[in-house]
N, C-alpha and C positions, 0 to 999 in steps of 0.2 A: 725323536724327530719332530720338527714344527711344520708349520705348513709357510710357504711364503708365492704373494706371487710378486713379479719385481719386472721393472721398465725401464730400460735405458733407448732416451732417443735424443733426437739434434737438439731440442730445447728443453729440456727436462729431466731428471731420472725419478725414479719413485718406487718406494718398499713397502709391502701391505702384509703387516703379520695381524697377528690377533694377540687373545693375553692370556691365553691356558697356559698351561706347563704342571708335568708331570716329575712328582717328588721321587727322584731320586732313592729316598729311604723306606721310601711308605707306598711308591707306586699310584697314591691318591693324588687325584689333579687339583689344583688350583687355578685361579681366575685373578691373579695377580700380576703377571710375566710381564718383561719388559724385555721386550728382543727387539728393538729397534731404538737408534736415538741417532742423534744428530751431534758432529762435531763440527763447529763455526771454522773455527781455527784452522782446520786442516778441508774446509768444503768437501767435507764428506758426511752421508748415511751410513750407520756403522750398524748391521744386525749381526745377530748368530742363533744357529741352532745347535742343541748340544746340553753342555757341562755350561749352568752357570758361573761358576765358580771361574771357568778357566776365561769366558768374557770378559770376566772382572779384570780379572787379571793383565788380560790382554789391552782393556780401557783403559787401565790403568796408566801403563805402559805409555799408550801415546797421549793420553794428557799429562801425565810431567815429562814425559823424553819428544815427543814428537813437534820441532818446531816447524815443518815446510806445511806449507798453504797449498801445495800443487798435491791433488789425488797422484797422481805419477809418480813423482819422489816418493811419496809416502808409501807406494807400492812397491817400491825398489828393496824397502826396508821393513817391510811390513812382513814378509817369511822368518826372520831372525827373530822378531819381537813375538811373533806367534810362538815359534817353537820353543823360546828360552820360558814362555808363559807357559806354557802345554808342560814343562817338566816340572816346575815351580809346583805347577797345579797337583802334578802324580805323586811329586816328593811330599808334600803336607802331610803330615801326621792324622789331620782331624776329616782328610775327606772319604766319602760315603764310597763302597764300592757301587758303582750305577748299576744293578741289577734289575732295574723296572725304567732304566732308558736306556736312550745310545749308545752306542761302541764308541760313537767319535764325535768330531763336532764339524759343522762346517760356520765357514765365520762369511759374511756378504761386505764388500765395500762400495759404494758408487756414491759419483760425486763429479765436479764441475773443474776444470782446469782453466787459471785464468792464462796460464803462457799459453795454452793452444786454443782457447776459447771454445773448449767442446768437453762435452759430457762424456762421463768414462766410467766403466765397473770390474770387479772381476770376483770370484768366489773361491776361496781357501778351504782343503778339507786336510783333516788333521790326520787322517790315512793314507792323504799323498804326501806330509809332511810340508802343507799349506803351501805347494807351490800355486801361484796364483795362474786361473784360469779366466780369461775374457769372456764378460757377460754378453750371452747376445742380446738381442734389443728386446725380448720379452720371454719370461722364466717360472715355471710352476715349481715348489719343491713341496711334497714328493712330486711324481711322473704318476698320477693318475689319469686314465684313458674318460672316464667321468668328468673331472674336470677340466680337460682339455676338451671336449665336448661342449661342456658350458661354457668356454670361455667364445665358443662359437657364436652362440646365438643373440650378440651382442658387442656392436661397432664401438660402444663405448668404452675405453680404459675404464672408468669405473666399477661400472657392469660386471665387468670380465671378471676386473680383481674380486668384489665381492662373490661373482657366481662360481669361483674357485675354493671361496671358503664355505660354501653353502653347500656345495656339490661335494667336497672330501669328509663332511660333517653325514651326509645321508651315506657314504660308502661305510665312512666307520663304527657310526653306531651298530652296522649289521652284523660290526665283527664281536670274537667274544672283549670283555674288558682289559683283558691283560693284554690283547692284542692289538688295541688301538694306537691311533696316535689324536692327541690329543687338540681340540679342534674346541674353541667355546670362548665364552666373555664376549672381547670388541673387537671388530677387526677395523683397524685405524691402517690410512693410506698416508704414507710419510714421501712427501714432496719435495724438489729440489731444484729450483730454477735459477737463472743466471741473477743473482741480488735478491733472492728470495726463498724461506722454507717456508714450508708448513703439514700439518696434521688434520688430514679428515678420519669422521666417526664415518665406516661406510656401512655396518650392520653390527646389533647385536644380540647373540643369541638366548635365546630365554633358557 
């Protein structure tokens, strides 16, 4: 599991991971991850947490199949491309049993709709068989009661987003290692506004 914190509202949407992630084979973390990127084409922020492999997969997907512009359409059609990804992924011969991560994966979309001229999101998990779920306007994953605390003590999106990754980072180091989720590297805020993306550094950890 990754940590995310995520913002949909009337003029913006925006996804804040960081860049750890945990091997699959070896359980050992890494400061490489790339769980968040941007599709022009389709005006969407595309993360996931989970199985690399089956993101790819699923990237894949709608960059050569996916030609509609409207996040809506693309969520019509977004369950089918998941699932046919998610089997692709389990049938491979060459992939790792995930014994030192997830059971599952959940995938994030949000993004800008130019026929209704509003911002839109929703969240796919691969144990409801990515029926898509409506993001509400501001989202921590996991559900820590710490980081929902610190997201208190400061009016600033910013703020919040970072003192969610600061505040899951002091819960889990108390745990033993095996039992962590993995929290470290950068944590970068991915932005998305009507005619505009972009990527801020909001912290990183030593």
């Amino acid at each position: 599991m990754s940590v995310f914190h995520i913002y949909k509202g009337e003029d913006f949407v925006s996804v804040t991971s960081d860049t750890s992630h945990i091997m699959a084979q070896s359980g050992t973390e890494a400061m490489h991850a790339k769980k968040t990127t941007f599709l022009p084409s389709n005006n969407l922020i595309l993360a996931s947490s989970g199985h690399t492999g089956f993101f790819l997969k699923y990237y894949q997907a709608l960059f050569l199949r996916m030609e509609q512009s409207d996040p809506y359409r693309v969520n019509d059609m977004s369950p089918a491309l998941m699932q046919r990804a998610w089997q692709l992924f389990q049938q491979e011969e060459d992939v790792v049993p995930d014994t030192n991560g997830p059971g599952g994966t959940m995938v994030y979309q949000l993004g800008y709709s130019p026929d209704k001229d509003e911002f839109c999101g929703w969240r796919y998990y691969s144990g409801d068989d990515f029926e898509p779920q409506e993001m509400p306007t501001e989202w921590v994953q996991p559900v820590r009661q710490e980081a929902l605390e610190s997201m208190e003590t400061s009016p600033e999106l910013r703020e919040r987003a970072a003192a969610v990754f600061r505040a899951t980072k002091e819960v889990e180091e108390k745990k033993p290692k095996e039992k962590r989720i993995a929290v470290g590297g950068t944590v970068w805020m991915h932005t998305l506004k009507r005619g505009a993306y972009g990527a801020e550094r909001l912290h990183v950890f030593e």
